[in-house]
C-alpha positions in Angstrom: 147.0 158.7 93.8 145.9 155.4 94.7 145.0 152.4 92.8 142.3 149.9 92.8 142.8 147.4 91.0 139.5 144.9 89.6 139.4 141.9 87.0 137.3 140.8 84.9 137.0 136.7 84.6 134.7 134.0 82.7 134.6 132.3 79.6 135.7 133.5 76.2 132.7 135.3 74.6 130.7 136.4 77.3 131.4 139.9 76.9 134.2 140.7 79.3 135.9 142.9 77.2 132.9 144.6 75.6 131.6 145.3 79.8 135.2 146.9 80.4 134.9 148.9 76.8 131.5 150.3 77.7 132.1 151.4 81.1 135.4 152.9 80.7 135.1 154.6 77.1 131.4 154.1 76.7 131.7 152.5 72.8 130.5 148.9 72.1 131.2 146.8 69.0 129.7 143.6 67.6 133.0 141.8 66.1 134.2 139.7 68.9 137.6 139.9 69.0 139.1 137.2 71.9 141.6 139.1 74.6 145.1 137.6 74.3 146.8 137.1 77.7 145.7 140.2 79.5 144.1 143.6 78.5 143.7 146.5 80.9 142.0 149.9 81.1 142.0 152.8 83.6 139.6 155.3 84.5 140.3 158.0 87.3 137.1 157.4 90.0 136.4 159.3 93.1 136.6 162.7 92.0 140.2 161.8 90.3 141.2 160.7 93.9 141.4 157.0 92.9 143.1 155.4 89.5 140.8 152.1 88.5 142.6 149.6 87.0 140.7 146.9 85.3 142.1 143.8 84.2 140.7 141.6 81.3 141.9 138.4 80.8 141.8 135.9 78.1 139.0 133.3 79.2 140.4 130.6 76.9 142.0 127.6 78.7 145.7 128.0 77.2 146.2 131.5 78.6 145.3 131.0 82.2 148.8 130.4 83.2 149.7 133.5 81.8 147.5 135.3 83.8 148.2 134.4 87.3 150.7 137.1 88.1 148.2 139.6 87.5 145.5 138.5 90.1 148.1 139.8 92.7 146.7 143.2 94.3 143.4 142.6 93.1 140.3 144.4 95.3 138.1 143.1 93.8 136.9 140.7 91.0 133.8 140.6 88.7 132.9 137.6 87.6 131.1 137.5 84.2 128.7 134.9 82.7 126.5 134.9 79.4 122.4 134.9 80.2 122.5 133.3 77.0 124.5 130.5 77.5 124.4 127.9 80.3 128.0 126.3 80.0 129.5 129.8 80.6 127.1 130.2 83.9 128.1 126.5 84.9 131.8 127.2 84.6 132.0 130.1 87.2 131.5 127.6 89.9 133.3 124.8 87.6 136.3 127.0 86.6 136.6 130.5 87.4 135.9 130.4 91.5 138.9 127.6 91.1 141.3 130.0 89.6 140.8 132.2 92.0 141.3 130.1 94.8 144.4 128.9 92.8 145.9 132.2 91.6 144.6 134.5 94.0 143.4 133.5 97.5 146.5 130.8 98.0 149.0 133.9 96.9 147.6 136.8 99.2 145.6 135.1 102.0 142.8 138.2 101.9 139.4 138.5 100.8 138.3 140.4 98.1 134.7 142.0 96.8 133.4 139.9 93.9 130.6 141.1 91.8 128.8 138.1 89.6 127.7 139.5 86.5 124.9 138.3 83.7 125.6 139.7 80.9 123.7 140.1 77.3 120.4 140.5 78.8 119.6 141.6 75.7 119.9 138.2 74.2 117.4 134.9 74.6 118.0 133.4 78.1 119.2 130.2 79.0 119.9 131.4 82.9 117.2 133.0 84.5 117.7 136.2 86.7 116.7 134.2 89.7 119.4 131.6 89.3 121.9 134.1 89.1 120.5 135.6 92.2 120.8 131.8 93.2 124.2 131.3 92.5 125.4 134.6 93.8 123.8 133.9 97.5 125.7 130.5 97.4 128.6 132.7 96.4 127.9 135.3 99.4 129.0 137.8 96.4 127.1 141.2 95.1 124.9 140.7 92.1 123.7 142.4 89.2 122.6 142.0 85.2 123.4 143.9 82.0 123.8 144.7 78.7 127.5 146.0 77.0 125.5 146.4 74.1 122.6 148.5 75.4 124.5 150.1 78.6 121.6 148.6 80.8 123.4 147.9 84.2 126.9 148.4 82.7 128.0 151.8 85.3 125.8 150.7 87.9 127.3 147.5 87.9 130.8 148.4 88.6 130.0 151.1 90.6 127.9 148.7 93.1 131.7 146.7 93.6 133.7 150.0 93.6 131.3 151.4 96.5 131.5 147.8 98.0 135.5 148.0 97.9 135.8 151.7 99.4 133.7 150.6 101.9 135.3 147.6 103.1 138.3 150.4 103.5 141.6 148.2 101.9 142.6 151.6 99.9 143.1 153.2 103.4 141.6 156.8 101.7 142.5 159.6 103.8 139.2 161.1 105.7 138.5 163.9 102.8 139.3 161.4 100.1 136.5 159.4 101.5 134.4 161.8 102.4 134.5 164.1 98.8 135.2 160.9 96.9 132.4 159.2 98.1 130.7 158.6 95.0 127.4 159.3 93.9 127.7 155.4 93.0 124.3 154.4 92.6 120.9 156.7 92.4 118.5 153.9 90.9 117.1 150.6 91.4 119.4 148.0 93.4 116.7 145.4 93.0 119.6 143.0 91.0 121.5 143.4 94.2 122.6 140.8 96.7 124.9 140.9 100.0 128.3 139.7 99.7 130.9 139.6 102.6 133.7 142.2 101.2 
């Protein structure tokens, strides 16, 4: 069975961890409990052709080094900001496009889908849809917002980057793989979408 492998980056608290809880187990929780080094979860995808893997790192500062090692094999990456808080949507540019060019880019020379995320759009705003639309053109990465708490977005988010990786063909499925695996990804709105180059 073959893996593909997806992480989860941006600052502590913006829900990286509740995103990965809802779409893999469907449960959410309120007490914020920070992710210590790494964290991972699979789920079997493509008619249990495909194992995901989904990495969840620690967004606090003193753990990045920690985490390095397990950007390597990585298809794709989904990077995740609060709605509600402007210093996390500042620091994906600031910080987390930086560690990947550090930790991931430098080490395998290859490009990979990345999906920006706005979470907690069921919060007040401080970052407007259209500026994450914005930031994710400047990017040239897919787009979308949701809610870990209220599932809005949640599967069609990482289904939109799962579809994005298949496509882009670096698991090298066999012909019926692709062809019965080919998941019923997305049947609703795409209208948070945006082109990326994976």
């Amino acid at each position: 069975m073959k893996t593909l492998k997806l992480l989860l980056l941006g600052d502590s608290g913006v829900g990286k961890s509740s995103l990965l809880l809802r779409f893999v187990e469907d449960t959410f929780t309120d007490e914020h409990q920070a992710t210590i080094g790494v964290d991972y979860k699979f789920k079997p995808i493509l008619d249990n052709t495909v194992k995901l893997m989904v990495w969840d790192t620690a967004g606090q500062e003193r753990f990045r080094t920690l985490t390095s090692s397990y950007y390597r094999g990585a298809h794709g990456v989904i990077l995740v900001y609060d709605v509600g808080s402007l210093d996390s949507f500042n620091d994906i540019e600031a910080v987390w496009l930086k560690e990947l060019d550090r930790n991931l880019f430098d080490i395998e020379k290859k490009e990979v889908c990345i999906l920006l995320i706005g979470n907690k759009i069921d919060t007040e705003r401080q970052v407007s849809r259209e500026e994450g639309r914005q930031l994710a053109r400047k990017l040239n990465c897919l787009f979308m917002e949701c809610s870990a708490k209220t599932r809005d977005g949640v599967e069609e988010a990482f289904q939109l980057l799962i579809e994005k990786v298949v496509q882009s063909g670096v698991l090298e499925l066999d012909d019926d793989a692709d062809k019965k695996g080919r998941a019923k990804l997305i049947d609703g709105d795409r209208k948070n979408e945006t082109k990326c180059a994976c």
